[in-house]
C-alpha positions, 0 to 999 in steps of 0.5 A: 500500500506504501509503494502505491502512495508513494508512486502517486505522490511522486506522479502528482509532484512531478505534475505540480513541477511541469509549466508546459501548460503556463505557455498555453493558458498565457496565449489563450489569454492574448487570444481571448484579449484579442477577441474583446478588442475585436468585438468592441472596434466592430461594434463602436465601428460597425455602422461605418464599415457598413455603409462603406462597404455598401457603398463600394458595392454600389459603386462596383455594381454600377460600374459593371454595367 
């Protein structure tokens, strides 16, 4: 029963000792801090986008025919 212990304590310290895991959680952070920027610029910014992009449309179409 000892041995068993003992193997698990060593298997969970050496899990408790591993940072590969910090590199992952820290660019799924700058991700998710991108995607609030992005979310925001578009919503301050999404009527003007619209009507430009409307416009270039109408422009394109008209001038194709």
């Amino acid at each position: 029963m000892y041995a068993v212990l003992s193997t698990l304590k060593r298997h969970l310290e050496a899990l408790l000792r591993q940072d590969e895991g910090q590199g992952l959680v820290e660019y799924g952070l700058i991700l998710a801090l991108i995607a609030v920027v992005a979310i925001a610029a578009l919503t301050f910014l999404g009527g003007d986008v619209s009507s430009t992009l409307t416009n270039v449309g109408n422009t394109l179409a008209n001038a194709g025919g």
